[in-house]
C-alpha positions in Angstrom: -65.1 -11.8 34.0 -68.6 -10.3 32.9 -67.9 -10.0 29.0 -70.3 -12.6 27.7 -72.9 -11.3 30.0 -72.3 -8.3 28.2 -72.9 -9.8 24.9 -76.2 -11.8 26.8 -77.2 -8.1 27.3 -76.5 -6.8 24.0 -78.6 -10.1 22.3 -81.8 -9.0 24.3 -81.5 -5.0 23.1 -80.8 -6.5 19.3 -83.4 -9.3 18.8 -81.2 -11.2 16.8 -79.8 -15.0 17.0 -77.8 -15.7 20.1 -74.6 -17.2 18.1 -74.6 -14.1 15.8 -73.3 -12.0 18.7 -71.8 -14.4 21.6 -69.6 -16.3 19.2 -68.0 -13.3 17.4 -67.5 -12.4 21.4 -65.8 -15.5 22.2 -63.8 -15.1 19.1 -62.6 -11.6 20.1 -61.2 -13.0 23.4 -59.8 -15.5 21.9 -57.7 -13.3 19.7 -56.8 -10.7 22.0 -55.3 -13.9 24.0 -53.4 -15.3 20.7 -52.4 -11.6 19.8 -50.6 -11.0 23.6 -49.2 -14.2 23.5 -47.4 -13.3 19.7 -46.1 -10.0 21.6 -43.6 -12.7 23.0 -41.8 -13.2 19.8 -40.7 -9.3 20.0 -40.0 -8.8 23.6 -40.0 -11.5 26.5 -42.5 -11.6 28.5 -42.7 -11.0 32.4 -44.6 -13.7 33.5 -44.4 -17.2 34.0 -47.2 -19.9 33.9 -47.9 -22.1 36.7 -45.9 -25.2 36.4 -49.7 -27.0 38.6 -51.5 -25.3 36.2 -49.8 -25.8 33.2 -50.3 -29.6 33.8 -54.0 -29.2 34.8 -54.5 -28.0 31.5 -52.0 -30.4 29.5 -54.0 -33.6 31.2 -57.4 -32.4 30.7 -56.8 -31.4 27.3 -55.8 -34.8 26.5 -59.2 -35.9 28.3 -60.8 -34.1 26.4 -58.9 -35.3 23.4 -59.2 -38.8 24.2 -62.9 -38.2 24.5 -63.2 -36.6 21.0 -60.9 -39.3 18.8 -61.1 -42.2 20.2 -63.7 -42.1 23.1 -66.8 -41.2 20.5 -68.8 -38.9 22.8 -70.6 -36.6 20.7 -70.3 -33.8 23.1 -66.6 -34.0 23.4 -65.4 -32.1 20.3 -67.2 -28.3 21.0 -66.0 -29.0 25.0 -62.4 -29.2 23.5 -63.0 -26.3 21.4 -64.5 -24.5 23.9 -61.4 -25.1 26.4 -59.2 -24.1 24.0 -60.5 -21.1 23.3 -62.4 -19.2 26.1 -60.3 -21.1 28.9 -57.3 -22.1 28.2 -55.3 -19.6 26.1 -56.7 -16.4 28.0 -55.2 -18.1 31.1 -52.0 -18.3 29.7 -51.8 -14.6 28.6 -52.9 -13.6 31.5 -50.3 -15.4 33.2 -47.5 -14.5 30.8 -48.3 -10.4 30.8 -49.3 -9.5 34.4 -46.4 -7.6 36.0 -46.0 -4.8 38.1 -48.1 -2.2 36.6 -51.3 -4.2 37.0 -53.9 -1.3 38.7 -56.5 -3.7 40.9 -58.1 -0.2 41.4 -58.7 0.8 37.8 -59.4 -2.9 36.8 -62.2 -2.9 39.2 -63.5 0.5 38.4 -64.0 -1.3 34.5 -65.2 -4.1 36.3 -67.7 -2.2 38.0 -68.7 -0.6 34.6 -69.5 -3.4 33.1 -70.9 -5.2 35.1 -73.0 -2.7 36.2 -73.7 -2.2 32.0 -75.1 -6.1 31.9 -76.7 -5.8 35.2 -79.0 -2.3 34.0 -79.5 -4.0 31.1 -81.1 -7.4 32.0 -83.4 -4.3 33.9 -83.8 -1.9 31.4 -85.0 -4.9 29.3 -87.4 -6.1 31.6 -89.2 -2.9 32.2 -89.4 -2.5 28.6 -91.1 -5.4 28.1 -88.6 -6.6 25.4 -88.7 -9.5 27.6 -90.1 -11.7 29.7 -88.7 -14.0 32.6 -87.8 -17.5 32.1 -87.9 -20.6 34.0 -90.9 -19.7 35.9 -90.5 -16.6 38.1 -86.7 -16.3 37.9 -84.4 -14.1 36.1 -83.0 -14.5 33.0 -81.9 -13.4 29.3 -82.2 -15.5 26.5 -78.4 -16.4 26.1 -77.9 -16.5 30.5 -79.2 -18.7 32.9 -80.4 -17.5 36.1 -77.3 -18.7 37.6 -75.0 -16.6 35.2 -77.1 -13.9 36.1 -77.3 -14.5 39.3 -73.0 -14.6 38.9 -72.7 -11.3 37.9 -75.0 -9.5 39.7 -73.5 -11.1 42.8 -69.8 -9.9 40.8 -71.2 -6.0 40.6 -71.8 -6.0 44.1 -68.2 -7.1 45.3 -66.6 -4.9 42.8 -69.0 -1.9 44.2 -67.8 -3.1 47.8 -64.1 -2.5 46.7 -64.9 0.8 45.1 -67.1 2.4 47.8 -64.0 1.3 50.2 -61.3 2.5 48.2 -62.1 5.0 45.9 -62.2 8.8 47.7 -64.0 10.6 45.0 -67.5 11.0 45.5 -68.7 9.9 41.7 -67.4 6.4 42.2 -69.0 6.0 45.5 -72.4 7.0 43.9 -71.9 4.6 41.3 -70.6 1.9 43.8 -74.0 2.8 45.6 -75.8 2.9 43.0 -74.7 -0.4 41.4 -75.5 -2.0 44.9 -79.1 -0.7 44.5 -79.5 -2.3 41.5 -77.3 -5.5 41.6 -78.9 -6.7 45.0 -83.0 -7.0 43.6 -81.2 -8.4 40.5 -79.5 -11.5 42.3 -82.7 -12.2 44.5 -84.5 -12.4 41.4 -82.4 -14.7 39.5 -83.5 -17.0 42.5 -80.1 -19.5 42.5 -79.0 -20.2 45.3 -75.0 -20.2 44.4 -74.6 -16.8 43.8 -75.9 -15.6 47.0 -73.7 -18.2 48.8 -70.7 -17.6 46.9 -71.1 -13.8 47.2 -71.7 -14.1 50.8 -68.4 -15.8 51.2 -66.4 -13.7 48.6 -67.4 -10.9 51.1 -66.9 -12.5 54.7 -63.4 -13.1 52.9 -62.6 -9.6 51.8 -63.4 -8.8 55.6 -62.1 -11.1 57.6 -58.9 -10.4 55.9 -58.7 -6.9 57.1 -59.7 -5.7 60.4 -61.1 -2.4 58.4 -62.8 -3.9 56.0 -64.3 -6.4 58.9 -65.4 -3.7 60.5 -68.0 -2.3 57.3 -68.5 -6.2 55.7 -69.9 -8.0 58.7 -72.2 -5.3 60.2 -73.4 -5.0 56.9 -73.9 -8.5 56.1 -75.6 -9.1 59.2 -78.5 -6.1 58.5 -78.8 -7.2 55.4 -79.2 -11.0 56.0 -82.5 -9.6 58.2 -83.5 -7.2 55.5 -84.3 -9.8 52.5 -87.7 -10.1 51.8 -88.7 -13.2 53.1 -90.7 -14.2 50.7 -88.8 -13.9 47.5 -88.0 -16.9 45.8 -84.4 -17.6 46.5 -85.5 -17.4 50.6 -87.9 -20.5 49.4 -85.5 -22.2 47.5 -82.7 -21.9 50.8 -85.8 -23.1 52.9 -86.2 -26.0 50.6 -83.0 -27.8 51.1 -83.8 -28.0 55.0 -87.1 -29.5 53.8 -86.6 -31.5 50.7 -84.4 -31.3 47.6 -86.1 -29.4 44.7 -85.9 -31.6 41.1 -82.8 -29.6 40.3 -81.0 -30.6 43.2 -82.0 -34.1 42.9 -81.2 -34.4 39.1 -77.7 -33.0 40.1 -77.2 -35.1 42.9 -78.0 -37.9 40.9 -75.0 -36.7 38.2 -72.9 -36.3 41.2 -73.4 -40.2 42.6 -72.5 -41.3 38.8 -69.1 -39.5 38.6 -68.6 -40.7 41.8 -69.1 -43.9 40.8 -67.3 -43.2 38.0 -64.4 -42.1 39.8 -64.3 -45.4 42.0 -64.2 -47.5 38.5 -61.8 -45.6 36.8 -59.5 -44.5 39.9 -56.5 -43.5 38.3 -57.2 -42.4 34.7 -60.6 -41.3 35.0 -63.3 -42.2 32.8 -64.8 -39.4 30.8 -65.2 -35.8 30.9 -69.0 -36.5 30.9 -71.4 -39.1 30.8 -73.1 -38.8 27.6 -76.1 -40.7 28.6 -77.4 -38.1 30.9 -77.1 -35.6 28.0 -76.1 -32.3 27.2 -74.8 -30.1 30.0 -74.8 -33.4 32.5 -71.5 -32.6 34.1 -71.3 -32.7 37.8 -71.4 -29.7 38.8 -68.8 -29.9 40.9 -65.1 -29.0 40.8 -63.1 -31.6 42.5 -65.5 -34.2 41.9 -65.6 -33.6 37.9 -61.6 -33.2 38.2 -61.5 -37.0 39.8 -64.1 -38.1 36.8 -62.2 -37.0 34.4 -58.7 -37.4 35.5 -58.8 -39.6 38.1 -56.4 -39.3 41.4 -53.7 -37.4 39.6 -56.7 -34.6 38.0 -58.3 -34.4 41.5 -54.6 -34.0 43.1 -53.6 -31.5 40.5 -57.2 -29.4 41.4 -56.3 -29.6 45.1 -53.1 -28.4 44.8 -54.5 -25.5 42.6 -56.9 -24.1 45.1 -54.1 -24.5 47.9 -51.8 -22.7 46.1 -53.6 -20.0 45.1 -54.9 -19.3 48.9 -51.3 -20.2 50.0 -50.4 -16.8 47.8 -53.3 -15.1 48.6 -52.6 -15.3 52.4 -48.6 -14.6 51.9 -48.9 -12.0 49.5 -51.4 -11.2 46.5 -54.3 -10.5 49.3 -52.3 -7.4 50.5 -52.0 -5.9 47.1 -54.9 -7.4 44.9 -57.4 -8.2 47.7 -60.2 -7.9 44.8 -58.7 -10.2 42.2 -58.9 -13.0 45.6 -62.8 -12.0 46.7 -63.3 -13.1 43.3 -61.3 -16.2 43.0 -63.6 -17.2 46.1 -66.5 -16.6 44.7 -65.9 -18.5 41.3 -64.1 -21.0 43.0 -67.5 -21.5 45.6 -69.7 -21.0 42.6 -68.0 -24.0 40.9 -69.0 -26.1 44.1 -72.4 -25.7 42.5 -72.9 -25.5 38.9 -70.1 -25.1 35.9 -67.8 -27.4 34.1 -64.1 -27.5 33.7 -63.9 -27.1 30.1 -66.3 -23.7 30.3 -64.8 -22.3 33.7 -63.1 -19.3 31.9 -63.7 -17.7 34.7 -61.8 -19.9 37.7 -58.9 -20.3 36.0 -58.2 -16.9 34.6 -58.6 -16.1 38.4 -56.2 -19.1 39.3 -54.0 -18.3 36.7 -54.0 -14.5 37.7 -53.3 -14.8 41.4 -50.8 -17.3 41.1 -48.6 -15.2 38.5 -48.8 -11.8 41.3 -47.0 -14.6 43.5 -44.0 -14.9 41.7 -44.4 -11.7 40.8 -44.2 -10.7 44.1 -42.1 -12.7 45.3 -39.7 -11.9 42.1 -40.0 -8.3 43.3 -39.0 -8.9 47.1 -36.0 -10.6 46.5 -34.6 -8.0 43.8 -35.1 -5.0 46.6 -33.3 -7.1 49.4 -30.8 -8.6 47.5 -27.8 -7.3 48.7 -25.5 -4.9 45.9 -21.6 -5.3 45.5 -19.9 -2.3 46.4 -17.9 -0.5 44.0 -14.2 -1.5 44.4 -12.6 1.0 42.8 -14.5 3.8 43.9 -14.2 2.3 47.5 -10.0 2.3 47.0 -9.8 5.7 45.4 -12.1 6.9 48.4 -9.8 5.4 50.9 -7.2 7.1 49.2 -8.1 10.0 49.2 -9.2 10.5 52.6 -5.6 8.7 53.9 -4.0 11.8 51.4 -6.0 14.5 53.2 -5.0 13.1 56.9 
């Protein structure tokens, strides 16, 4: 969830090449996900993939494929690489390993940790001078984006809302609190507008769904929707889509009215996972409309019924018992509304595959404590015996 922003962090502190740290990262995950999956060959495995997901994946890799052999776009092969390794097979070990002893509330308090680790950081970096903002006034690192930042700023704070709720000992709600302090400035800064609106709803969903936490979230959003300073430059940037579209916007838009013409062309195959003559990073930006580029009607049907299942097992079951892990499927999934790809959304479908997995698992466990148990027959006849021999 925040690891590569940790290894953003780390690349600022060490000076040195960006690929000398983040890939050795990416390989590390990718090796803890081969290494969980090998576990399998000595004892089975709890889990079970899901079946949606599993064919998600199996028809975008061979998108993605397709793109790379026989397709020739140039930006095709490191995409594939890059699903296979930071997306794909984390997903499935997270999938095939979570089981009952899964603790949401020690997952979040490492959660908190580090994001709150990245977060000081980016800070700590800034005040030292070591460096300096990018992309005019907003916040940045060398190896994240605003947006990334923005991302896990906006992650710290919900995890510091779920620690300050449900942790009792006063340390953790000091660092909850003091996370918050920190976090907030840090996402206003990074001036992108998707992480304030996918944090906003993460958090109107973690209290909505629970008439205690509704009682703390909305009250608090509400002050603090008067108390931004109105004018930092994310406030601008929201003001600006009621009075024109930035070039940002409008360059997206205009990626977004190609794949949609794409999509119309190409209605039941799809056309490409990318067009490669908008250039590098010219996805969509836009989760069901990329999934209907790139796989047609059956892609954007498969990423429907992903995000419907998942909230159909968030509202049954996994929101009762992981409510956290579900705050942050919404805001990925809201944050992919806005900027991302499929191929490098490690994030959304670690989450999908996560939540999805607690509903069998759940479900698995319900039916095992209400399924009914055969009675003992001959202890029942020698007890019947034995009370007709004392009468």
């Amino acid at each position: 969830m925040v690891g590569f922003p940790l290894a953003a962090t780390i690349v600022g502190f060490a000076g040195t090449d960006t690929r000398s740290i983040t890939i050795p990262y990416r390989i590390l995950v990718f090796s803890l996900a081969t290494l969980i999956l090998l576990t399998g060959l000595l004892s089975p495995l709890r889990g079970k993939p899901s079946v949606i997901l599993l064919l998600f994946f199996c028809l975008y890799f061979f998108r993605l494929f397709y793109d790379t052999n026989f397709a020739n776009n140039q930006f095709a092969p490191d995409a594939l690489q890059f699903f296979l390794v930071a997306t794909m097979m984390p997903a499935f070990a997270i999938a095939l390993t979570l089981d009952h002893k899964f603790d949401e509330a020690l997952f979040a308090s490492r959660l908190l940790l580090a994001a709150a680790l990245s977060v000081v950081g980016y800070n700590v970096l800034i005040y030292t001078g070591r460096i300096s903002p990018e992309y005019g006034a907003r916040a940045s690192l060398t190896a994240l984006n605003p947006i990334a930042l923005g991302h896990v700023a906006a992650t710290a704070c919900i995890a510091a809302t779920y620690i300050a709720m449900y942790r009792r000992k006063l340390v953790w709600i000091l660092i909850a609190v003091l996370t918050l302090t920190i976090s907030l400035p840090t996402l206003i800064a990074a001036g992108s507008r998707g992480p304030m609106v996918a944090l906003a709803a993460a958090l109107i969903w973690f209290g909505m769904t629970n008439k205690k936490r509704a009682l703390v979230i909305i009250p608090a959003l509400t002050l603090g929707a008067f108390l931004l300073p109105q004018d930092a430059l994310l406030i601008e940037r929201f003001r600006a889509v009621f009075i024109g579209l930035d070039l940002s916007s409008l360059a997206r838009l205009e990626l977004q009215e190609a794949a949609l013409a794409d999509f119309m062309e190409n209605p039941f195959f799809g056309k490409h996972f990318m067009d490669a003559s908008f250039g590098e990073g010219s996805w969509p930006h836009n989760y069901f409309l990329e999934a209907a580029m790139a796989m047609g009607v059956p892609g954007l049907v498969l990423a429907s019924m992903l995000v419907i299942g998942s909230f159909k097992a968030a509202v049954t079951c996994v929101n009762q018992t992981n409510p956290l892990l579900v705050a942050l499927l919404v805001q990925t999934l809201v944050a992919a509304q806005f900027s991302g790809s499929l191929f490098g959304n490690e994030k959304l479908f670690a989450l999908f595959s996560a939540v999805l997995a607690l509903e069998k698992l759940n479900k698995r466990q319900a039916y095992v404590s209400n399924e009914p148990r055969e009675p003992n027959t001959r202890r029942a006849i020698k007890s019947i015996r034995v009370s007709g021999f004392s009468r």
